[in-house]
C-alpha positions, -999 to +999 in steps of 0.1 A: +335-015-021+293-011+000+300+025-019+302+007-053+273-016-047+252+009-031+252+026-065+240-005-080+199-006-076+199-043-075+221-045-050+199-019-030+165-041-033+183-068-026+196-052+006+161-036+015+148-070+011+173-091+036+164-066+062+129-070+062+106-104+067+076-099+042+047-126+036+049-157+010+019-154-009+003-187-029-008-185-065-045-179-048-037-150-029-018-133-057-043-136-084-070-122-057-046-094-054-040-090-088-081-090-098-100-060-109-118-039-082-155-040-085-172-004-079-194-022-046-162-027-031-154+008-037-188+017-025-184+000+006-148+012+012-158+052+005-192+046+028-173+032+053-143+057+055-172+088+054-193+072+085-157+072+106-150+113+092-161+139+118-183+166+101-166+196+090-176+229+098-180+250+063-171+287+084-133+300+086-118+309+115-097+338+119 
């Protein structure tokens, strides 16, 4: 019978989801997570990530 049901993808989310605890969101949260991306966040998100990156060295090395 788990054989059966495992074949079922419902039955799979379903079991994926019992075995983990994820967060309730409120109507707020989900409609700030649902809102466009504005290009200063992405700005601020690639400037950010590029001050943390070590320079690279351009030469090969054999």
């Amino acid at each position: 019978l788990e054989k059966e049901e495992m074949k079922n993808p419902r039955v799979k989310m379903d079991k994926f989801l019992e075995k983990y605890n994820f967060p309730k969101w409120n109507q707020e949260e989900i409609e700030n997570l649902n809102r466009p991306i504005i290009s200063t966040e992405l700005e601020a998100v690639n400037q950010k990530s590029s001050s943390k990156q070590k320079p690279r060295s351009r030469r090969l090395h054999s």
